[in-house]
C-alpha positions as a Markdown table, in Angstrom:
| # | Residue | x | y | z |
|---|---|---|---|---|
| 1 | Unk | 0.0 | 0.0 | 0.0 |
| 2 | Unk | 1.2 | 3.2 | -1.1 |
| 3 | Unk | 2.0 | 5.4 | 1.9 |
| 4 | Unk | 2.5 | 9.0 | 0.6 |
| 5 | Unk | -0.2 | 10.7 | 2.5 |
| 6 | Unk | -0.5 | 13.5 | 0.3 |
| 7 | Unk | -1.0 | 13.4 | -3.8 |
| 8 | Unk | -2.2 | 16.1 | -5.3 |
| 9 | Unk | -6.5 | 16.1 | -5.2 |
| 10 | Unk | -6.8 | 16.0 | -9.3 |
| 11 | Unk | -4.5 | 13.6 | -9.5 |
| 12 | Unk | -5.9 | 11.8 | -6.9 |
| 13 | Unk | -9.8 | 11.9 | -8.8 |
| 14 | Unk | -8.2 | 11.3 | -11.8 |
| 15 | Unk | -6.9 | 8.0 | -10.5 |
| 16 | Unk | -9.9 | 7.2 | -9.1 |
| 17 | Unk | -11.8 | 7.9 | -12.1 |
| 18 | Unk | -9.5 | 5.3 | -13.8 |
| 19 | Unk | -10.0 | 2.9 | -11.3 |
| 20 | Unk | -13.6 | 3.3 | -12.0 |
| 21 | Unk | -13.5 | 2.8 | -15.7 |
| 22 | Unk | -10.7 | -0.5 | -15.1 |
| 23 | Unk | -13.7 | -1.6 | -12.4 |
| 24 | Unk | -16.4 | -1.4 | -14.0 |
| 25 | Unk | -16.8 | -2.4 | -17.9 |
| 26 | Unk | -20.2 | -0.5 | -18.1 |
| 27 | Unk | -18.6 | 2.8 | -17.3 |
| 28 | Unk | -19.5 | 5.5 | -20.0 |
| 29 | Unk | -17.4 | 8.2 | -19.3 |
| 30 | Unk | -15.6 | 10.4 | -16.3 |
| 31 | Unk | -18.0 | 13.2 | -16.1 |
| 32 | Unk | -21.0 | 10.5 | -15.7 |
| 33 | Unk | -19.3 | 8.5 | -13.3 |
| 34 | Unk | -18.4 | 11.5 | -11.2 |
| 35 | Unk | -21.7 | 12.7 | -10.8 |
| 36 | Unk | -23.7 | 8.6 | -10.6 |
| 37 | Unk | -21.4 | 6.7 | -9.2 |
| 38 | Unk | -22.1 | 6.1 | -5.2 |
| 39 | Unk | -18.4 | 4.5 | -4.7 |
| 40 | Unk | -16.6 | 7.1 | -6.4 |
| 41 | Unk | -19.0 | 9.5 | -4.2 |
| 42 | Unk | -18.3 | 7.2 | -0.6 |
| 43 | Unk | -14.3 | 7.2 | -1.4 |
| 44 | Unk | -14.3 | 10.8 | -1.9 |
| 45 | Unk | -15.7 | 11.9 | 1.4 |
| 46 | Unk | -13.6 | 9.2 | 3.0 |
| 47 | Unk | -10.5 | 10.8 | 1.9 |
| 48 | Unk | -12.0 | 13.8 | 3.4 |
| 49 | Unk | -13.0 | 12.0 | 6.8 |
| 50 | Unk | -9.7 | 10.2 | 7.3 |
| 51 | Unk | -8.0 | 13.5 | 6.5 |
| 52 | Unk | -10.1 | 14.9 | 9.6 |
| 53 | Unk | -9.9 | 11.5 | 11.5 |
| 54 | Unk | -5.7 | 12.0 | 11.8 |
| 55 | Unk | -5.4 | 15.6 | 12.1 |
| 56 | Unk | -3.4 | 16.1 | 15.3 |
| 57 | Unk | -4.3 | 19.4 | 17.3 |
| 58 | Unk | -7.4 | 20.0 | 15.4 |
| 59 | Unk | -9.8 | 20.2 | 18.2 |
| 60 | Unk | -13.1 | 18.0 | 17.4 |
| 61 | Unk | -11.8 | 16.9 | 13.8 |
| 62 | Unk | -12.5 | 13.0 | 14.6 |
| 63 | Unk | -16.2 | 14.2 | 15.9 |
| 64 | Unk | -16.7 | 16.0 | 12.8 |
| 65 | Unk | -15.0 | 13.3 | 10.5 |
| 66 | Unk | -17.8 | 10.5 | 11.9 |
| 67 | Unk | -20.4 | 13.7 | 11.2 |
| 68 | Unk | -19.5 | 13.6 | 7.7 |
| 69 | Unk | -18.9 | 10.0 | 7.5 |
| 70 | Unk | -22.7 | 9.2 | 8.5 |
| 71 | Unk | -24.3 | 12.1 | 5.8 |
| 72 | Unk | -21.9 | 10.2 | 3.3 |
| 73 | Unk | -23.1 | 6.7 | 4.4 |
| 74 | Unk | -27.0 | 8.1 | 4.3 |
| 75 | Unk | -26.3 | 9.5 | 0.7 |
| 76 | Unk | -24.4 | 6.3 | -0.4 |
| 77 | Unk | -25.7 | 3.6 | 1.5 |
| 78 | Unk | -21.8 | 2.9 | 1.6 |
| 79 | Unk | -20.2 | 3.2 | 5.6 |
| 80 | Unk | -16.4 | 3.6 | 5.3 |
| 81 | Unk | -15.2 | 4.3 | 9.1 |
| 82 | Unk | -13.3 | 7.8 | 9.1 |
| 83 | Unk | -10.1 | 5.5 | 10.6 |
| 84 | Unk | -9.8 | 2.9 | 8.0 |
| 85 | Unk | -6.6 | 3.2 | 5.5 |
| 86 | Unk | -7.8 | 2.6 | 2.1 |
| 87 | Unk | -4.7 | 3.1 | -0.7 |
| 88 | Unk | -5.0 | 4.4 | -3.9 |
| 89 | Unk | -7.1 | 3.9 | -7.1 |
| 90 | Unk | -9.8 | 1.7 | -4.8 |
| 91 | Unk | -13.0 | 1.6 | -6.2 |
| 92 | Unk | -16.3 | 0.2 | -5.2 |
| 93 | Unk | -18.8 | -1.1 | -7.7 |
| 94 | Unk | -22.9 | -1.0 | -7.1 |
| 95 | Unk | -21.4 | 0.4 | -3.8 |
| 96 | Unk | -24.7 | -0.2 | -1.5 |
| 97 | Unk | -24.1 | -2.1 | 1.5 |
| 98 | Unk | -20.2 | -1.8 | 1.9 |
| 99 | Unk | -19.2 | -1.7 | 5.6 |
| 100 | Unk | -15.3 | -1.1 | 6.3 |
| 101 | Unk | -14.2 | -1.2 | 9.4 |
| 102 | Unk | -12.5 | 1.3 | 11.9 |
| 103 | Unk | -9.1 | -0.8 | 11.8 |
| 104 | Unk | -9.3 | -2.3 | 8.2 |
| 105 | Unk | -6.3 | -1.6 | 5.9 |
| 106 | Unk | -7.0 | -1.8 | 2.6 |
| 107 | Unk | -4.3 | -1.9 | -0.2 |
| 108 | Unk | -3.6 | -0.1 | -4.1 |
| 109 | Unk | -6.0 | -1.2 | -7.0 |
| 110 | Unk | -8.2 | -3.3 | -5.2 |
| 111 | Unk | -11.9 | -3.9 | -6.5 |
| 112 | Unk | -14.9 | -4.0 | -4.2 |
| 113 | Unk | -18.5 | -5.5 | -5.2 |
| 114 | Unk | -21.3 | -4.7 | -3.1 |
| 115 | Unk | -22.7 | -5.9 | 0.2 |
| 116 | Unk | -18.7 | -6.3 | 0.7 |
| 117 | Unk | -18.2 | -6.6 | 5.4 |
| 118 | Unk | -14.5 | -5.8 | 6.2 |
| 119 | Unk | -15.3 | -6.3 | 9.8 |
| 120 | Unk | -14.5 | -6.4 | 13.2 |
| 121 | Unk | -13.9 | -9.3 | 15.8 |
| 122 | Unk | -13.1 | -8.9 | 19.2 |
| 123 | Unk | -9.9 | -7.9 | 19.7 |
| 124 | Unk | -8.9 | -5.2 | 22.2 |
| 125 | Unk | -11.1 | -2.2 | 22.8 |
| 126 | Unk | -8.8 | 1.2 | 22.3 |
| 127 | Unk | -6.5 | 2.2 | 20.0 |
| 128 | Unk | -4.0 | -0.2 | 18.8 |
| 129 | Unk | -6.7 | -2.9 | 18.4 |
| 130 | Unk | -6.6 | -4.7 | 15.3 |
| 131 | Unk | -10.2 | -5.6 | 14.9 |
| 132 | Unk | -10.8 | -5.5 | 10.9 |
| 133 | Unk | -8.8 | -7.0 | 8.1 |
| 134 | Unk | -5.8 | -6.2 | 5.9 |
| 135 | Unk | -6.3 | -6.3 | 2.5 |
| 136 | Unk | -3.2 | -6.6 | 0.1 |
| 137 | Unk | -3.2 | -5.0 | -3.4 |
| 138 | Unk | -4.7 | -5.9 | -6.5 |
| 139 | Unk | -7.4 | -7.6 | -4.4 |
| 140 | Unk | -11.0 | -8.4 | -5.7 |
| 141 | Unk | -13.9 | -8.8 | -3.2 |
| 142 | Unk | -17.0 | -10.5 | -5.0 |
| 143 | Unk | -20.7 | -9.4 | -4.2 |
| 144 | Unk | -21.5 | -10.3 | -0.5 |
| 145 | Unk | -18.4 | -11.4 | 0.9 |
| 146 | Unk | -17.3 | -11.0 | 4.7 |
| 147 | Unk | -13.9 | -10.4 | 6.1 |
| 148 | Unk | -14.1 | -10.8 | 9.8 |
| 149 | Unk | -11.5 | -10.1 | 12.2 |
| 150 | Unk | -7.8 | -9.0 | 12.1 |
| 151 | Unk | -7.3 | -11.1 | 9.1 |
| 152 | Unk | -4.3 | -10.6 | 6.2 |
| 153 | Unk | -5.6 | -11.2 | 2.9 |
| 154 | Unk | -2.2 | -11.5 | 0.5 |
| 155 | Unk | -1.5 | -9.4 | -2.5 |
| 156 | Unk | -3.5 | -10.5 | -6.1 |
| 157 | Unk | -6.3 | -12.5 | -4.4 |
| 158 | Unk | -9.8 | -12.8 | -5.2 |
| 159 | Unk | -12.5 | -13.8 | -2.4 |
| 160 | Unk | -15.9 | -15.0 | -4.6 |
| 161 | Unk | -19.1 | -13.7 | -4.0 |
| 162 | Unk | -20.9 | -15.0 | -0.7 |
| 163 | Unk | -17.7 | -16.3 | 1.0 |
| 164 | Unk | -16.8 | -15.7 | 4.6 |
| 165 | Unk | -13.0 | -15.0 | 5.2 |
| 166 | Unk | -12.3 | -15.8 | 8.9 |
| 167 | Unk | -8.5 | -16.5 | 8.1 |
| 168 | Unk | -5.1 | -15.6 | 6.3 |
| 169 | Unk | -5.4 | -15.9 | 2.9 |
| 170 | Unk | -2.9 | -16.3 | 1.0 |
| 171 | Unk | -1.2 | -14.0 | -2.1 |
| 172 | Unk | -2.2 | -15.8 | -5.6 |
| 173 | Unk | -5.0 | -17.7 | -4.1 |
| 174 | Unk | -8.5 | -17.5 | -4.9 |
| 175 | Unk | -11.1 | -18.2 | -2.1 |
| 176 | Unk | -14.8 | -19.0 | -2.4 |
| 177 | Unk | -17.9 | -20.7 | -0.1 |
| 178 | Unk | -18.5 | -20.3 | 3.5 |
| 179 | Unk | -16.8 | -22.5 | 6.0 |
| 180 | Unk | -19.2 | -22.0 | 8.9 |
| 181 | Unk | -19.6 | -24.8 | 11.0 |
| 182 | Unk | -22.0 | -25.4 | 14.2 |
| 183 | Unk | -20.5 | -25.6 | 18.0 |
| 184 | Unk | -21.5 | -25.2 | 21.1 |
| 185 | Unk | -21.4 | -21.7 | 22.7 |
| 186 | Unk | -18.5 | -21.3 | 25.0 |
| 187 | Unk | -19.5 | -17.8 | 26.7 |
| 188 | Unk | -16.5 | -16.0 | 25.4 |
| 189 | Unk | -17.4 | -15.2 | 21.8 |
| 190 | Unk | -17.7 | -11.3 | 23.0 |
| 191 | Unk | -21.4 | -11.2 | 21.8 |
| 192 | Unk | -24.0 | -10.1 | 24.4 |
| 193 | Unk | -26.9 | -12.4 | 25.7 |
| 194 | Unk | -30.5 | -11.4 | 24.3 |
């Protein structure tokens, strides 16, 4: 992941515009994509909101980076959490129902379908927590798929539509279905009794 935390904003929308067109094969043209496209819309404030989120000595900049994070998720039905690290020329196609994490890292050139969970799981409360994934570059996340917990996904995967990631995966590697299994309740999952 690229770590240069400041590109020039036209260079930075004209990457992402790319991305977009690379993304998405039905893309028509910058101008329309600019003005339709939810993703391009949710990645844009984000890069606002994380701006806000790390500014030191900027007296209620993380309140007002969750502020704007929430109008953006209302407008885009897209939730990127203001303290999530997403690299460059990321895009997010049929956007609606993303969720990214607080602690998710997210790498260059990676490709995100809807209804795509980076999640949480357990882990610490507080800062230095890693509670949400890592996700390497050139990464595809199919429709629907959920990343749970402080998880690495490796450089040039692709996790199929529907799958649940609970583990490592691997650079290279391609993962699909859901491994869920049934067990008996331990008490120490960290989820509260109803």
């Amino acid at each position: 992941m690229t770590t240069a935390p400041r590109r020039g904003v036209l260079r930075t929308v004209r990457e992402d515009l790319a991305a977009a067109r690379r993304g998405d094969p039905a893309a028509r043209g910058d101008l329309e994509n600019a003005i339709v496209y939810s993703g391009l819309h949710a990645i844009w404030t984000y890069r606002v909101t994380h701006r806000l989120w790390i500014a030191e000595g900027l007296p209620g900049s993380r309140t007002a980076a969750r502020i704007l994070a929430q109008v953006a998720r209302t407008l885009t039905g897209i939730e990127i959490h203001p303290g999530a690290r997403i690299g460059r020329r990321f895009f997010i196609d049929h956007g609606i129902g993303v969720v990214i994490g607080e602690t998710a890292v997210v790498g260059d050139d990676v490709l995100v379908f809807h209804g795509v969970t980076l999640g949480g799981r357990g882990g610490g409360p507080g800062p230095g927590s890693k509670r949400h994934p890592t996700v390497g570059d050139r990464v595809v996340l199919g429709a629907g798929s959920a990343l749970i917990g402080g998880i690495t996904v490796g450089d040039d995967a692709v996790i199929g539509a529907g799958t649940v990631v609970t583990k490592d995966v691997p650079a290279n590697s391609v993962v699909t279905g859901v491994a869920g299994t049934a067990r008996p309740r331990s008490g120490h999952e960290g989820v509260p009794e109803l």
